[in-house]
C-alpha positions as a Python dict, from the first residue, in 0.01 Angstrom:
ca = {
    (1, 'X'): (0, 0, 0),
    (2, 'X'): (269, 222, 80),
    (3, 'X'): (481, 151, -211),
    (4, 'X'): (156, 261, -419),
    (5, 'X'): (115, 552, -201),
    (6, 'X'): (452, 693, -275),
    (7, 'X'): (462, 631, -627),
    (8, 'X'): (128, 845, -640),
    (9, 'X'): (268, 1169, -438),
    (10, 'X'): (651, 1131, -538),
    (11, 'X'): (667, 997, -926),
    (12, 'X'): (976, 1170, -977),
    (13, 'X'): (1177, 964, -750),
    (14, 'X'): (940, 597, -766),
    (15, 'X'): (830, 590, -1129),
    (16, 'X'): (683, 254, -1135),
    (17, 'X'): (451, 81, -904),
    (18, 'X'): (754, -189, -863),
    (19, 'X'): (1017, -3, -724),
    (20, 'X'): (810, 219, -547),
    (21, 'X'): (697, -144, -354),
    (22, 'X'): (1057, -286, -363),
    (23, 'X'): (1145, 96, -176),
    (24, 'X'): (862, 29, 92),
    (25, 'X'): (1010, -360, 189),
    (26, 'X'): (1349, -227, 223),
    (27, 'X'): (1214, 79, 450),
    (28, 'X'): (969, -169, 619),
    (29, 'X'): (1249, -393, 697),
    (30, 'X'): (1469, -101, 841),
    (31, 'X'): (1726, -192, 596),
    (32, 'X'): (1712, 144, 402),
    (33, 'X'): (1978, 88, 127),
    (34, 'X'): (1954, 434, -8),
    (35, 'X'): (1883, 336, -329),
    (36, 'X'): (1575, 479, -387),
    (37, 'X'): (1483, 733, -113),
    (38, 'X'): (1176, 968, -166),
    (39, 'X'): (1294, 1382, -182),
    (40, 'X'): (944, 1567, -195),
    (41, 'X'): (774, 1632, 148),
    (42, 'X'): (471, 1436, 95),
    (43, 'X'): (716, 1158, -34),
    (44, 'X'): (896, 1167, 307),
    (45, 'X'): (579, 1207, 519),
    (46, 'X'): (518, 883, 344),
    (47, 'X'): (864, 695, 442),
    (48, 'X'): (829, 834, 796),
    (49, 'X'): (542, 646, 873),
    (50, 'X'): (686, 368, 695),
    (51, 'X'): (963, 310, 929),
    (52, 'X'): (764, 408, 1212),
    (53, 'X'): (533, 98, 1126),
    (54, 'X'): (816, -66, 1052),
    (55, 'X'): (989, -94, 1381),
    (56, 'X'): (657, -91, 1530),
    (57, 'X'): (538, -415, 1324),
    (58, 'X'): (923, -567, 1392),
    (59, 'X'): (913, -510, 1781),
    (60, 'X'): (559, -626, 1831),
    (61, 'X'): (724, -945, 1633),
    (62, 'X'): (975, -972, 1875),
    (63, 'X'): (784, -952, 2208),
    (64, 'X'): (469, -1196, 2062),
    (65, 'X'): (763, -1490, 2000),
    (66, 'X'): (916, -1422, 2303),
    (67, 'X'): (631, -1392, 2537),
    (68, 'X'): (523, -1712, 2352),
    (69, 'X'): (858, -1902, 2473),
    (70, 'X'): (861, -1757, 2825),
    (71, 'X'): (492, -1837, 2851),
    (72, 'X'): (540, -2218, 2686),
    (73, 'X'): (859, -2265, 2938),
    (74, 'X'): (649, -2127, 3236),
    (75, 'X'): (384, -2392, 3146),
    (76, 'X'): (672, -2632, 3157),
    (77, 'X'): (811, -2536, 3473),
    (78, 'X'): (404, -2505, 3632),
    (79, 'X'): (430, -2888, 3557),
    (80, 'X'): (750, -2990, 3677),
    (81, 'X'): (638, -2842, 3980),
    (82, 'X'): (277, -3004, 3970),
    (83, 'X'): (486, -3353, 3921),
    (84, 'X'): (686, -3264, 4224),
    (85, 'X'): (391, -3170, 4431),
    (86, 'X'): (196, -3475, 4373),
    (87, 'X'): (481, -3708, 4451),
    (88, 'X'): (548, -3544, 4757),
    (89, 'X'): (191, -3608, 4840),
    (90, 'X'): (178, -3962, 4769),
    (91, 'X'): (495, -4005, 4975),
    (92, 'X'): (341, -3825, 5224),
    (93, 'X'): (15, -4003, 5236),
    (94, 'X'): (207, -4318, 5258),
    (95, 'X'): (408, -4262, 5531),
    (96, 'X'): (71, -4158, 5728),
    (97, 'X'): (-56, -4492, 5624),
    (98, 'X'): (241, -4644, 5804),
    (99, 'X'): (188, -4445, 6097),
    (100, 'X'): (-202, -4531, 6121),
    (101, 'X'): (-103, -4919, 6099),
    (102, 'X'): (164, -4912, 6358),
    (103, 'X'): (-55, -4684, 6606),
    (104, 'X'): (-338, -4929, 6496),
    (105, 'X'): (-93, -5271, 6580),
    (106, 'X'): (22, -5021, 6915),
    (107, 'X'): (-334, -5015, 7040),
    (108, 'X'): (-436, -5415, 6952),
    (109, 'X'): (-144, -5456, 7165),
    (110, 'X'): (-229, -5267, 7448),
    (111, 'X'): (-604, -5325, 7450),
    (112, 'X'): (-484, -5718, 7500),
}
């Protein structure tokens, strides 16, 4: 859209549609090789928001994938934890067992 844009207000420096879209990758991407820049206003109004969108769109990239592998390695260490809870229940629960029984075999004893 923007490459079509600022073929529209800045033909002298984007005369075709083609590199006026190859001009708006290479701004979107931050790369900016400088070899096709825009020199009216309207043209640079146009690249301005470019970039800005640009490192906007690029740094909203960058936080989704890594919130997605701190969230995905949270989930992982939520059931590590889980696993580690449970087992110390059972081990828990069994050792109470124990105890019952021998207080149970204690009090046979001593009812006899």
């Amino acid at each position: 859209m923007s490459g079509f844009i600022v073929t529209l207000v800045d033909h002298r420096d984007f005369p075709t549609f083609g590199i006026g879209v190859w001009w708006a990758i290479v701004t979107l991407g931050t790369v900016g090789y400088g070899d096709v820049v825009p020199h009216t206003a309207w043209g640079r109004v146009v690249g301005s928001v470019v970039i800005i969108l640009g490192v906007t769109f690029i740094s909203f990239l960058i936080a989704t994938v890594t919130s997605y592998f701190v969230a995905a390695e949270e989930a992982e260490a939520d059931e590590a934890a889980n696993a580690a809870r449970a087992a110390r229940a059972a081990r828990a629960e069994a050792t109470l067992r124990r105890i019952e029984e021998r207080l149970a075999a204690i009090e046979a004893k001593l009812g006899d």
